[in-house]
C-alpha positions in Angstrom: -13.7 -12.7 -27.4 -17.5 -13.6 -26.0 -15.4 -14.6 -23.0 -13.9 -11.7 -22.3 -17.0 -9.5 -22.9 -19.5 -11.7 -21.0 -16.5 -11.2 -17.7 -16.3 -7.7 -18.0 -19.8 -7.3 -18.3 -20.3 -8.8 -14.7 -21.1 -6.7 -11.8 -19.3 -9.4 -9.5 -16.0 -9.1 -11.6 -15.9 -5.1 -10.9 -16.3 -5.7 -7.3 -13.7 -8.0 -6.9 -11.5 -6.0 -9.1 -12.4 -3.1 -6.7 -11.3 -5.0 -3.5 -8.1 -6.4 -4.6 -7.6 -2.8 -5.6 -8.0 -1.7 -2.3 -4.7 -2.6 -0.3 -3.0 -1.2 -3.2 -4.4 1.5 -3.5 -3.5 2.4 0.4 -0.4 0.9 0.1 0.7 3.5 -3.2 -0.4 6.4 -1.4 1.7 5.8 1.8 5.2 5.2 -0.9 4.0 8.1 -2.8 3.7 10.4 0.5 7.0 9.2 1.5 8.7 9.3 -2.2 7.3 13.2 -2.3 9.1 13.8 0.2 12.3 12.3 -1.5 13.1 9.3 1.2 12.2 5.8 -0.5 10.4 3.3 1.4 11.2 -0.2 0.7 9.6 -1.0 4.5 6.1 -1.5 3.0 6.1 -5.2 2.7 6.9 -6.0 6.1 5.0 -2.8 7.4 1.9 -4.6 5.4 2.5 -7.7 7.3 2.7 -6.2 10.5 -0.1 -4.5 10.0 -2.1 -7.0 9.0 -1.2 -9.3 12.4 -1.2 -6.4 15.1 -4.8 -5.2 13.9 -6.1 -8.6 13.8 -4.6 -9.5 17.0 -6.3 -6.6 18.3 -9.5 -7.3 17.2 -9.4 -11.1 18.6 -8.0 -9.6 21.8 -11.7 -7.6 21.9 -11.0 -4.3 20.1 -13.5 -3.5 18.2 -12.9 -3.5 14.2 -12.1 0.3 13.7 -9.9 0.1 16.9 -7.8 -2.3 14.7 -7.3 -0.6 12.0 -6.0 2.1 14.3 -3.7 -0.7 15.7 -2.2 -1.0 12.1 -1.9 2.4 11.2 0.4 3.1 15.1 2.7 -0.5 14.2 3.0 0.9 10.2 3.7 4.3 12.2 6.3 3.1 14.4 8.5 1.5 11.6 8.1 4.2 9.5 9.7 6.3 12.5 12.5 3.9 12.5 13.2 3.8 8.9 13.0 7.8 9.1 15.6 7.8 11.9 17.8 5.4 9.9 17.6 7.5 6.5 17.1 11.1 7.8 18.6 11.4 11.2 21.6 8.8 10.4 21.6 9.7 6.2 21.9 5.6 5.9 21.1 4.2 2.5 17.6 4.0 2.2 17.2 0.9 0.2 19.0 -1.2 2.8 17.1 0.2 5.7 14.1 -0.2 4.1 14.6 -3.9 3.1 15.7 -4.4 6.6 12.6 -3.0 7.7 10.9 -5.6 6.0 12.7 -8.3 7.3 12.1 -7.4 10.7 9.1 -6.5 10.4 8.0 -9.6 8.7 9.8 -11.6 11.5 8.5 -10.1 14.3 5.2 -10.6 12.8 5.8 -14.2 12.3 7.4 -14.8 15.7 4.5 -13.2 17.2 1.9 -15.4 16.0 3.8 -18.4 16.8 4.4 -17.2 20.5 0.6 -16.4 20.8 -0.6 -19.6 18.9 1.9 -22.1 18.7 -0.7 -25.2 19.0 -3.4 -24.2 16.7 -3.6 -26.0 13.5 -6.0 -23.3 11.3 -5.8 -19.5 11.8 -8.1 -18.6 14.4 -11.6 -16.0 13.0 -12.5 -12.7 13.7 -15.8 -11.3 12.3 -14.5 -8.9 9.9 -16.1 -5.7 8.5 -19.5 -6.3 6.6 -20.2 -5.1 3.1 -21.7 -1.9 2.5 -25.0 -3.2 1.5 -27.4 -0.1 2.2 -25.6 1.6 -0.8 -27.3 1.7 -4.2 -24.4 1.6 -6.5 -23.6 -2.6 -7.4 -20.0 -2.5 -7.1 -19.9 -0.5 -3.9 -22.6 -2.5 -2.0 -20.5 -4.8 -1.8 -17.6 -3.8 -0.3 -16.6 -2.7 3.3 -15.8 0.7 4.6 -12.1 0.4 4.2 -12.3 0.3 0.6 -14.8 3.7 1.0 -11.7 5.1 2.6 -9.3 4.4 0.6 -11.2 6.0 -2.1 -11.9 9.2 -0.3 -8.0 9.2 0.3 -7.1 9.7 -3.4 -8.5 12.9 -3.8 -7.9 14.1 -0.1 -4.0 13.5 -0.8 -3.8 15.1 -4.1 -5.8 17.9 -2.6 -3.1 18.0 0.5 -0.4 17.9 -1.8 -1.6 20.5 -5.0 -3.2 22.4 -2.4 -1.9 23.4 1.1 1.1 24.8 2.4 2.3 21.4 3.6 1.9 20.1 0.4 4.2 22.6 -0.7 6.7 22.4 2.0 6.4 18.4 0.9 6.9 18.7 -2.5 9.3 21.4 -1.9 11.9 19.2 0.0 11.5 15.9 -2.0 12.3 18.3 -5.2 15.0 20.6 -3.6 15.6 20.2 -0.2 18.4 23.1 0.0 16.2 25.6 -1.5 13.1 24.3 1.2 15.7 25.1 4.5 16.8 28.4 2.7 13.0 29.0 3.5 13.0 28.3 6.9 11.1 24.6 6.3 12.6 21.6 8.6 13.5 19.0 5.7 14.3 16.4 8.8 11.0 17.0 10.2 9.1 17.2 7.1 10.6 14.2 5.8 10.1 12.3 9.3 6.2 13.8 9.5 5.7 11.9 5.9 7.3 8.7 6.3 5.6 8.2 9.5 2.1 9.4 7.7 3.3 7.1 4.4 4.0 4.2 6.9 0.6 4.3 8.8 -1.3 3.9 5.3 1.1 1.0 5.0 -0.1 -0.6 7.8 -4.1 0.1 7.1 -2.9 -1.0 3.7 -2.3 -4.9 5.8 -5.2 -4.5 7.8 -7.8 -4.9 5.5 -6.4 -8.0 4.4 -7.1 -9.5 7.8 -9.9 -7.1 8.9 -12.3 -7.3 5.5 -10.9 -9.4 2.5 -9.9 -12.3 5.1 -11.2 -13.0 8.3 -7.3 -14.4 9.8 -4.0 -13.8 9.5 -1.4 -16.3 7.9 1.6 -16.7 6.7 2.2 -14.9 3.1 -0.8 -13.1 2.9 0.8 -10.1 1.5 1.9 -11.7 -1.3 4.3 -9.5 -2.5 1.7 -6.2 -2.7 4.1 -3.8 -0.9 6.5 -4.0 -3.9 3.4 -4.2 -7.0 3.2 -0.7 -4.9 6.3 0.3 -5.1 6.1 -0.2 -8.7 2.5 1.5 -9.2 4.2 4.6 -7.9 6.5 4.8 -10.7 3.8 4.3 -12.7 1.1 6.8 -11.4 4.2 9.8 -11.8 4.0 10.4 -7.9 0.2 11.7 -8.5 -2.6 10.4 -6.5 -5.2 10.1 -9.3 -3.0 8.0 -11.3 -1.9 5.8 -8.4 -5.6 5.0 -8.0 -5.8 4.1 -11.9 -2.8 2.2 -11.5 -4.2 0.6 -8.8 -7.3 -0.7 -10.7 -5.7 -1.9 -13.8 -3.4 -4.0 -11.9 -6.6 -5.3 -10.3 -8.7 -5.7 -13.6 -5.6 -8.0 -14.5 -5.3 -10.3 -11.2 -9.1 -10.8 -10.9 -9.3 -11.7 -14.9 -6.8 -14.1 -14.5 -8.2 -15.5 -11.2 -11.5 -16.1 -14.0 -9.4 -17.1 -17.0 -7.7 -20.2 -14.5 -11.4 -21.1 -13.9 -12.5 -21.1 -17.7 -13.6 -24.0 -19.0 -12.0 -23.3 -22.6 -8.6 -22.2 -20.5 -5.6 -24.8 -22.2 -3.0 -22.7 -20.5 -1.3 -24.1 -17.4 -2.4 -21.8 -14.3 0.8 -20.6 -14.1 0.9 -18.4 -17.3 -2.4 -17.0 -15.7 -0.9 -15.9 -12.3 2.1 -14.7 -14.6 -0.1 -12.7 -16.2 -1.0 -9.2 -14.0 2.7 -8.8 -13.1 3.7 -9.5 -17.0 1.3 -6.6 -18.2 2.1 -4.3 -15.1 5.4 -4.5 -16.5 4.9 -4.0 -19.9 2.6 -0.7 -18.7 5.1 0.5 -16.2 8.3 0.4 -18.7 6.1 2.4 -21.6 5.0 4.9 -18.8 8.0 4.9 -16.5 10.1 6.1 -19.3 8.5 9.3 -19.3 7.7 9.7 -15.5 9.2 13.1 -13.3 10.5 11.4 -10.4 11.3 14.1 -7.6 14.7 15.2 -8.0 15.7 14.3 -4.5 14.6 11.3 -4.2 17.2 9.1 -2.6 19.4 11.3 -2.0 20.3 11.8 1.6 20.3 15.8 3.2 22.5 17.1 6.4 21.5 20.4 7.2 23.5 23.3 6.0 25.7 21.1 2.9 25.0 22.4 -0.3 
């Protein structure tokens, strides 16, 4: 128990638990955008690892670091664009165009980096962000601006979504999409305008990876985030706030096992350890999930005028 209390009494522990927090926390508020609007996106992995290589490609090309993160957020657009076309233009089933997504995504990615560096034997460096060190708080100081901006994107979405007419209009066609063109609102362009808006996140979401928390891109550095997201979604009840809570307790998890492997006391293989966050995500997302008020249209495809 000492063990436990002298970890969680560590500045440095908070920190990192507030930067592995920080893709997923970008990453659940682009599927929430899109699952509010009732179109599931199973695109994020791939969109995460595309995003992660075109930003950092951009910056070792000579963009600067913010031009790279606007890099990501144009290549997680541009999938998302496809996946809308597939699932609302076409009406094709969402969870195959969305895994497809990811597939090609990922491969493009992959192909990519071979094509541009197929001699190299270690990832070439960028200089990625720096920390945030003129700011008093502990845990802030030392993170970079993207994790700042995901942070301010929590209550900016729930504000967008609780609080403006689009958020309505959103909310409106992921719940009942009939009842949303009865009042003149576009549910093909609505849900098109979110998926594209979800995606981009997505791809910011892979950027910092390569752009602040690493300083390359490799192969399987997303590490199966894109679906812990999926998952967190179901677990925050579609509701910013939550998905940031989510967020951190999946983080407090992965960095305490990260210290546990590291214990001297530990007699557990390290496997049980890296086991352990996705064990006790699960555990937290059946007791909650059970409960949850999914919108109602989620997955279901809409043509114009069919009732």
């Amino acid at each position: 128990m000492s063990e436990f209390i002298d970890i969680f009494s560590q500045w440095s522990f908070w920190s990192a638990v507030l930067r592995i927090a920080t893709p997923l926390i970008l990453g659940t508020l682009g599927v929430l955008l899109c699952e509010r609007a009732g179109v599931l996106n199973l695109g994020i992995e791939g969109i995460m690892v595309a995003g992660a290589f075109s930003g950092w490609l951009a910056v070792y090309s000579g963009m600067g670091l913010w031009a790279g993160v606007g890099v990501a957020a144009l290549t997680g657009a541009a999938f998302g664009l496809l996946h809308a076309g597939l699932t609302v233009g076409l009406a094709l089933s969402q969870h195959v165009s969305g895994l497809g997504i990811t597939m090609l995504a990922t491969a493009l990615s992959y192909y990519g980096y071979r094509v541009g560096f197929p001699k190299v034997s270690t990832p070439p460096t960028i200089t990625p962000f720096a920390e945030m060190s003129g700011i008093g708080i502990p845990v802030l100081a030392s993170q970079t601006p993207l994790t700042l901006l995901a942070l301010l994107l929590v209550p900016l979405l729930a504000w967008l979504l609780q609080r403006t007419p689009a958020g309505l209009m959103l909310r409106m066609v992921g719940e009942n999409p009939q009842a949303a063109e009865g009042q003149g609102v576009s549910v093909a362009s609505t849900r098109t305008a979110a998926i594209v808006a979800g995606s981009a996140l997505m791809g910011v979401a892979g950027s910092f990876l390569t752009l602040a928390a690493f300083n390359a891109f490799f192969f399987n550095m997303v590490n199966g985030r894109g679906w812990v997201c999926v998952a967190l979604v179901v677990f925050a009840s579609w509701r910013p706030g939550k998905a940031l809570a989510g967020a951190l307790l999946f983080a407090v998890f992965d960095a305490l096992q990260l210290r546990l492997q590291q214990s001297a006391s530990s007699l557990l293989p390290y496997q049980v350890y890296l086991m352990l966050p996705y064990l006790l995500s699960i555990v937290a997302l059946v007791v909650v999930a059970r409960k949850a008020a999914y919108p109602q249209a989620l997955m279901k495809p809409y043509r114009k005028g069919e009732r």
